[in-house]
N, C-alpha and C positions, 0 to 999 in steps of 0.2 A: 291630111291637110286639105280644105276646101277651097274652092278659088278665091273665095274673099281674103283666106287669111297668108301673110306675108310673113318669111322665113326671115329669121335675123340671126347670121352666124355669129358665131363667139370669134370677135377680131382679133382678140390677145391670146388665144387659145395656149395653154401653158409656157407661155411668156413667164420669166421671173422677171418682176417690173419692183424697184427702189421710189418712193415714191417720199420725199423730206417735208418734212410740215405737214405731215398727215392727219395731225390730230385734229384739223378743224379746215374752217371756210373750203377753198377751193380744193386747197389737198385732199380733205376729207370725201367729197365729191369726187375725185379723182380717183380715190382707193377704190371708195365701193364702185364705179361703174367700172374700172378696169377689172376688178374683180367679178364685176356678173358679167364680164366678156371674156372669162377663163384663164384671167393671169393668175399667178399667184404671186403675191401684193406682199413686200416688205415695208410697213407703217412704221417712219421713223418721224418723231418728233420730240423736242428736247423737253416735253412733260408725258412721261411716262404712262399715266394715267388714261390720256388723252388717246393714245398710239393703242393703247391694249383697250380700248371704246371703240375706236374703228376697225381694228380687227377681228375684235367679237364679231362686231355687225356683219362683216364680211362671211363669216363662218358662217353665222345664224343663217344669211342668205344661201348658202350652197357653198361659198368659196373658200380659197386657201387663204391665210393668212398669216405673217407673223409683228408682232409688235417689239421694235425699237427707242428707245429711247437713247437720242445723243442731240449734239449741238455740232452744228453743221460748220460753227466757227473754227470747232477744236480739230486741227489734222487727224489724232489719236483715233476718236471719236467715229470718225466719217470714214478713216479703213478700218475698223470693229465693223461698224456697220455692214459695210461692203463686205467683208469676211465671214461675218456673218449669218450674210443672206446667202454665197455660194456654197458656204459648209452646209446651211440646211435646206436649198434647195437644189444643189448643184452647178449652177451656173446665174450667170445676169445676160437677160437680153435689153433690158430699160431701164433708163435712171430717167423720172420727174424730175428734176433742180428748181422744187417750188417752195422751199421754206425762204420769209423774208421777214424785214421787219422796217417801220415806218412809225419812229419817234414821233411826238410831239411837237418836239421843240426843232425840227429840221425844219428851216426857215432860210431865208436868205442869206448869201455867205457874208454879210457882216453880223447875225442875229446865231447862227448854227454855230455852239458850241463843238471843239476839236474833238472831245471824247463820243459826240454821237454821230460827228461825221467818219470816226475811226469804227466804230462799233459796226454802223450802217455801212461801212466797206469789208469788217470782218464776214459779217451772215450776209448781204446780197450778194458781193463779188466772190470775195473768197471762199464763200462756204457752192459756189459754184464750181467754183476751179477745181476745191478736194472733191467733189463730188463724183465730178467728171474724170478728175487723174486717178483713182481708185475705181470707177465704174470701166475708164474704159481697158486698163488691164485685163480686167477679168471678162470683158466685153472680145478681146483677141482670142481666147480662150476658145471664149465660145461660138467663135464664126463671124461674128460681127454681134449688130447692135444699137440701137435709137437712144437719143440722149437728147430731151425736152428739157429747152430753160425758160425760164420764166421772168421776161424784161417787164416792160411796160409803155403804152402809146407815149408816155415822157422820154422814151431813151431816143424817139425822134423826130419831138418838139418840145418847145419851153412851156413848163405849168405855167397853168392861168395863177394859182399860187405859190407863192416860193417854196421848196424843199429842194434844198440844192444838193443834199446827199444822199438822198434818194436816186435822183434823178440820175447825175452823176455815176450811180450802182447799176441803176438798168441800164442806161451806156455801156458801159465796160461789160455788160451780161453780154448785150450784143455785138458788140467787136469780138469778145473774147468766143463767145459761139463760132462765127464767119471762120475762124482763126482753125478752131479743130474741126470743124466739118473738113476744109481743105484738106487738112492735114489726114485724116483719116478716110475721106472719100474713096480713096483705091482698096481699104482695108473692111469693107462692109460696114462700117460704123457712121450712122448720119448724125447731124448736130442740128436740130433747131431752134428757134424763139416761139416765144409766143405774146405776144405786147396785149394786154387786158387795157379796157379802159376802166372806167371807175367800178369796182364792182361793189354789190351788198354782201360784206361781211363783217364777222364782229370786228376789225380794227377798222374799217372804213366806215363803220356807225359809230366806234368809239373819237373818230379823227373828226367825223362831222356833226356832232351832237349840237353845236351852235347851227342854228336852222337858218345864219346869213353866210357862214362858211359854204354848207349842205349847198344852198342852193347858187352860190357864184360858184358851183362848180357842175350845177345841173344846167345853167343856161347851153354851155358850151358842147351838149350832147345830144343830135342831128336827131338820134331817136326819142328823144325827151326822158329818159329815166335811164338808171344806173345797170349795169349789168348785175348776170347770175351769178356765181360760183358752178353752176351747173353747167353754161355756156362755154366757160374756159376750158372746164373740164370735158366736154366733147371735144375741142381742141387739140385737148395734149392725145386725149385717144386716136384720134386720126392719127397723127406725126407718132406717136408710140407704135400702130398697127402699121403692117408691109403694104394697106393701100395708100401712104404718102412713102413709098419705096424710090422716088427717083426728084424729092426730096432736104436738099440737104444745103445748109448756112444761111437758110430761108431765114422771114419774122412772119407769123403768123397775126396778121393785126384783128384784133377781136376787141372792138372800141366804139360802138353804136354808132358811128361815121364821124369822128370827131378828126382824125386826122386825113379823114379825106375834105372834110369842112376847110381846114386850116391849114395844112402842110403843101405847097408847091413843088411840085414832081422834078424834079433838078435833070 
């Protein structure tokens, strides 16, 4: 190596990392760079198809991979998966807790239908909790263990537009993180956030296709345009790798300065 050029170790170096919603936007990003930093990547996502796309890639690339398909909703579901990924790699040292979902019609609480504010509590909250109570079992197992969730800059402050069950999910993302980081702190197991601000993927192109929607929600963004999927996922790699080792009930705010614009430091 010459003096110009710069070493970049493999962070995750045979890490077995769970990574949910893999089959696209951020997760997808998430798979493959955890994967070209030497983990080996359980791609689970509730369209089968999707999960065995991103794990190809990952292969094709150098890496390990396996493809899951489950729904993060169902208990059943989410310890197959977990069971899964330790029968065929031996252990888990990281679970991602990035599959989510953000209806249409999640509006203000007189306009938000009960069945998508029940839905939107099934896969944001819930489908965190089984993630987490079947990761970190097998997390004991194995020594310890990182467990990245995925809230958002809304879980601590009010959207400029209404989606009040949304919002309400990245909340409880965040309490319920704070909650097992303590609880597992003596036990080598950290618990993080990660609070994205708007970012470009296909459901937040699909959310903002009216160009008066897109853009009262681009005013309120310090850097003037939306984030990566690529951005979040250097994120979750930090808090996934042993250099965010001391670590733990944090929120990692990754939101082009929007809650530093807005939110009063209490």
């Amino acid at each position: 190596m010459n003096s110009t050029e710069i070493s970049h170790p493999k962070r995750l170096q045979d890490k077995v990392t769970i990574i949910t919603g893999g089959g696209g936007g951020i997760g997808e990003c998430a798979a493959e760079l955890f994967g070209s930093h030497g983990a080996k990547v359980t791609v689970v996502d509730v369209n089968q198809d999707q999960a065995e796309r991103v794990a190809k890639s990952i292969e094709s690339a150098g890496g390990v991979a396996l493809a899951i398909s489950a729904d993060v909703s169902q208990d059943d579901q989410v310890r197959d998966m977990v069971e899964a990924t330790v029968s065929h790699f031996g252990r888990l040292d990281v679970i991602f807790n990035n599959a989510g979902i953000f209806p249409a019609d999640d509006g203000g609480v007189l306009d938000t239908p009960l069945s998508t504010w029940d839905k939107v509590m099934e896969v944001n909250l819930k489908g965190v909790f089984l993630g987490t109570k079947y990761a970190v079992a097998k997390m004991l197992d194995s020594g310890g263990g990182s467990i990245v969730n995925v809230a958002s800059f809304v879980a601590l402050m009010g959207a400029a537009t209404a989606q009040v069950a949304y919002t309400a999910s990245k909340g409880g993302v965040l309490a319920f993180t704070r909650e097992v980081a303590v609880e597992y702190a003596r036990r080598g197991i950290r618990a993080n956030s990660i609070c994205p601000g708007p970012i470009e993927t296909p459901l937040l192109a699909e959310l903002l296709s009216d160009p008066e929607r897109r853009n009262r929600r681009l005013v309120h963004i310090p850097i003037g345009r939306f984030g990566r999927a690529q951005e979040i996922a250097n994120g979750a790699l930090f808090l996934a790798s042993d250099e965010s080792s001391f670590m733990t009930g944090s929120q990692l705010v990754i939101d082009g300065g929007i809650t530093a614009a807005y939110v009063t430091p209490q």
